[in-house]
C-alpha positions in Angstrom: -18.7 49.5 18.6 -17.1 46.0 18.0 -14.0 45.6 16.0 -13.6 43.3 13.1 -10.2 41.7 11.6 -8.5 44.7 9.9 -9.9 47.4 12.4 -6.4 49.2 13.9 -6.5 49.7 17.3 -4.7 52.6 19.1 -1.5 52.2 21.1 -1.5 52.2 24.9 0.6 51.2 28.0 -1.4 49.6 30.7 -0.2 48.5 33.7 0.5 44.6 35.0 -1.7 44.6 38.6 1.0 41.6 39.8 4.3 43.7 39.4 3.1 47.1 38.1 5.2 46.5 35.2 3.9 48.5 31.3 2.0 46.2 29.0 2.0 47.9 25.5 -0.7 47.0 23.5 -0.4 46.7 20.9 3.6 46.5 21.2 5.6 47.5 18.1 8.8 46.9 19.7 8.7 42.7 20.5 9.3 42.4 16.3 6.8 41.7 13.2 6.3 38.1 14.2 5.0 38.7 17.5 1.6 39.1 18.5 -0.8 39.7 21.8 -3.5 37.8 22.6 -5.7 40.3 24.5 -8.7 38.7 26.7 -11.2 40.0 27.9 -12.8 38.6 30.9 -15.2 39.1 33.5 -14.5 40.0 37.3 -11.9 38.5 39.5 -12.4 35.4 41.2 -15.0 34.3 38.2 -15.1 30.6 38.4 -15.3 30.2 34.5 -12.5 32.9 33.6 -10.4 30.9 36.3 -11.0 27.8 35.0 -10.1 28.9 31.6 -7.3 31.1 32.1 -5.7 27.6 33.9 -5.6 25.9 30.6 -3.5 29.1 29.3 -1.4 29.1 32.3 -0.8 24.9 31.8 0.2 26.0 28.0 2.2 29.0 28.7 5.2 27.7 27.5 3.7 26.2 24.1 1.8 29.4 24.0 4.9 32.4 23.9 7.2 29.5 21.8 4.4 30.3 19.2 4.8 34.4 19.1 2.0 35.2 21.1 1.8 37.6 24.6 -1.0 37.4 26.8 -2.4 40.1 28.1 -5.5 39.2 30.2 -8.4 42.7 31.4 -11.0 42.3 33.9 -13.3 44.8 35.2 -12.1 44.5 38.6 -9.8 47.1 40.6 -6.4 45.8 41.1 -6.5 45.2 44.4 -9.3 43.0 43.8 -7.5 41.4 41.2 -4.2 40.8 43.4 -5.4 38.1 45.4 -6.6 35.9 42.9 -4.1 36.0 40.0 -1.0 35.3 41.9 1.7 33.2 39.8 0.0 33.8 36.6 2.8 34.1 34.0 1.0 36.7 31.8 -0.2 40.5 32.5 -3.4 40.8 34.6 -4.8 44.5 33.8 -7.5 45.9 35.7 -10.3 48.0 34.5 -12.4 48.6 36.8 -14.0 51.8 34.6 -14.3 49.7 31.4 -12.7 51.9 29.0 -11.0 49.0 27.3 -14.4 47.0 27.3 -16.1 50.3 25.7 -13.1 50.7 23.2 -13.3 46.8 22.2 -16.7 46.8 22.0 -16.8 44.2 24.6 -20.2 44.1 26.4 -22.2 42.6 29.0 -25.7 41.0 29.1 -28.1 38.5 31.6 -27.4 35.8 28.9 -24.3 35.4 29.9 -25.7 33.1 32.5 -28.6 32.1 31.5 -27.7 30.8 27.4 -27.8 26.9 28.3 -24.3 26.1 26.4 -22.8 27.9 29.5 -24.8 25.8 31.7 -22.4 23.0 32.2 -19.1 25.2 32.0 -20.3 27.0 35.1 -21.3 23.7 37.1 -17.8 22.5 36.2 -16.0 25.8 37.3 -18.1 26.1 40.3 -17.3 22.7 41.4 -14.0 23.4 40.7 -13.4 26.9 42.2 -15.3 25.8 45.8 -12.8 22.6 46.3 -10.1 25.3 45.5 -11.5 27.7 48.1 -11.8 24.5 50.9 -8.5 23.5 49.9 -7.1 27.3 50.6 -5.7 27.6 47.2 -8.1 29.9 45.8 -10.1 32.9 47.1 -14.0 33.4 46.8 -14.9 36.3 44.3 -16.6 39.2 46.1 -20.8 38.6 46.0 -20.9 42.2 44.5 -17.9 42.2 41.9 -17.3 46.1 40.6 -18.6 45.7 36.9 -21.4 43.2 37.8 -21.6 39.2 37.0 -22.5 39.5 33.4 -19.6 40.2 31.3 -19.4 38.4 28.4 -15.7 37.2 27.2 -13.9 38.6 24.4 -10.6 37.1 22.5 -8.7 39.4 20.3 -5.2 38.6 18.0 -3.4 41.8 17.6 -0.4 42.7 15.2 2.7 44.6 16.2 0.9 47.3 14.2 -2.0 47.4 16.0 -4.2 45.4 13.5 -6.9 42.8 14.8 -6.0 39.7 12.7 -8.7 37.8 14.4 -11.8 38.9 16.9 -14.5 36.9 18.8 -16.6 38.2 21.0 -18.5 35.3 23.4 -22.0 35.3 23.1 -22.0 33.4 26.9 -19.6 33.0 30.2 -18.0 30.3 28.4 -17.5 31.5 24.5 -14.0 32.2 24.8 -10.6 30.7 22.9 -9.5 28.1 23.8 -6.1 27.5 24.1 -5.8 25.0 21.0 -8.3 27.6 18.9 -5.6 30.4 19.8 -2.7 28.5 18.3 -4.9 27.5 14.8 -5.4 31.2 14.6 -1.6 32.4 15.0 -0.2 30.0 12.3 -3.6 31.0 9.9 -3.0 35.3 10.1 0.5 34.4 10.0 0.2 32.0 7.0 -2.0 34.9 5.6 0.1 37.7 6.0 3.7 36.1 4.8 
């Protein structure tokens, strides 16, 4: 079942694959004015999630001087994961069972790949991710990633409370936040709610 902006979701400590740190989500302890942005995205080593997530890590700064946490799933094990999200400044949570994707509603579907909007994203991240692979700074993704190739994204904005104040669920590879989206949406719930 998909959640919708007022829906409470229930607390939970997951753990950081990187440093095997606790991620609380939603976290009532890091104060009223702080909220998570929790992403959901496909397996790891996924061109577009990788080309994405790089905006976030490029605005990391401007991102957490606004109040907001990322916390970043993919349906991957961790070890999987390991090798391709080294140095990113944020949590990276497996799930390779999908229990979060099942609790956020968060599905998966042939479209998308095949909706033509996501057409020229995954060109441009395939491009991308093979120059990174020749130029050793990348990894390939496995050609049988656990959870399959067709996730779709998911962006959720989650109180210290545990309310969604803002949902999208992509409807292809592609449909996901961007970084400049994510920033509109924290001063709006917080204009909102104040």
């Amino acid at each position: 079942m998909k959640l919708s902006v007022g829906s409470v979701v229930p607390s939970r400590t997951l753990t950081a694959v990187a440093d095997g740190a606790s991620v609380a989500v939603p976290d009532p302890d890091a104060g009223a004015d702080r909220l998570i942005h929790l992403q959901f995205r496909r397996f790891a080593g996924c061109p577009v999630c990788h080309l994405h997530l790089r905006s976030v890590v490029r605005r990391h700064a401007e991102i957490e001087e606004a109040g907001i946490r990322e916390v970043v799933v993919f349906h991957s094990t961790a070890e999987e994961l390991r090798e391709h999200v080294t140095g990113f400044p944020f949590a990276v949570i497996a799930d390779p069972d999908k229990r979060l994707y099942v609790e956020y509603g968060v599905e998966s579907s042939y479209r998308s790949l095949l909706a033509p909007r996501a057409w020229g994203p995954v060109l441009r991240a395939l491009t991308h991710g093979l120059l990174e692979i020749a130029r050793g700074r990348a990894k390939a993704p496995s050609f049988f990633p656990d959870g399959g190739r067709y996730g779709l994204p998911a962006d959720f904005l989650i109180a210290p409370d545990g309310q969604v104040l803002a949902a999208g669920y992509g409807e292809h590879v592609d449909d996901q936040w961007p970084v400049e989206k994510l920033l509109t949406l924290a001063r709006e719930v917080r204009r909102v709610r104040t």
